[in-house]
C-alpha positions as CSV (number, residue, x, y, z in Angstrom):
1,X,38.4,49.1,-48.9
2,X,36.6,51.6,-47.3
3,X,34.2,53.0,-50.2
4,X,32.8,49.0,-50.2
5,X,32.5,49.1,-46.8
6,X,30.1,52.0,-47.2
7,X,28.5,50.5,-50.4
8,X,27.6,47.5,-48.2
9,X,26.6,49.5,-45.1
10,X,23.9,51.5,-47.2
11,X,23.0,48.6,-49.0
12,X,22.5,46.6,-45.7
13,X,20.3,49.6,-44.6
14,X,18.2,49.8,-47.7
15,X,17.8,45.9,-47.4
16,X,16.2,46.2,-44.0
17,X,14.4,48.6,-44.3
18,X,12.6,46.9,-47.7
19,X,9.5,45.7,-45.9
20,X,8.7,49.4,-44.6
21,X,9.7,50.7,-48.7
22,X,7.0,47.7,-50.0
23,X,3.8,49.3,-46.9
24,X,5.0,52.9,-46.6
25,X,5.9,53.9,-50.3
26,X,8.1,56.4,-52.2
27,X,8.6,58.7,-49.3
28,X,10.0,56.1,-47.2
29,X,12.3,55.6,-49.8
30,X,13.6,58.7,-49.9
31,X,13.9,58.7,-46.4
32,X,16.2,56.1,-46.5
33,X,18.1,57.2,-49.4
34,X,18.4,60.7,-47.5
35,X,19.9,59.2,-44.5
36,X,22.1,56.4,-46.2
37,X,24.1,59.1,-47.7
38,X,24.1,61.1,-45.2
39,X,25.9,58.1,-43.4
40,X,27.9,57.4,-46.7
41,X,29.2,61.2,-46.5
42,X,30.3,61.6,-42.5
43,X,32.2,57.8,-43.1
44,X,33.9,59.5,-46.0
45,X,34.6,62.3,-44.0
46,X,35.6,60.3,-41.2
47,X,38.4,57.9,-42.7
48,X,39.6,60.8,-44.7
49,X,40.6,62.5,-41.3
50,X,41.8,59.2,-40.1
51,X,43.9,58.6,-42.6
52,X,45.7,62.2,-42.4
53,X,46.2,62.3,-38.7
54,X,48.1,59.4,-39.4
């Protein structure tokens, strides 16, 4: 439940932030790509301590 809950955050990220990928080019989307798994990582991390303090 959780790893599609990240697959749609990062997908909702790179979805908004399409019409600054179509002006700004390949950098921006690396930028994003960068920073959606950054988020995809510490949400990983995250529920992974959640679920063994409890």
């Amino acid at each position: 439940m959780n790893t599609i809950l990240v697959f749609l955050t990062v997908g909702l990220m790179i979805f908004s932030a399409y019409p600054m990928i179509e002006s700004g080019g390949i950098t921006i989307v690396i930028l994003i790509f960068v920073l959606s798994g950054i988020v995809a990582l510490a949400t990983f991390i995250y529920t992974g301590e959640f679920k063994r303090e409890n």
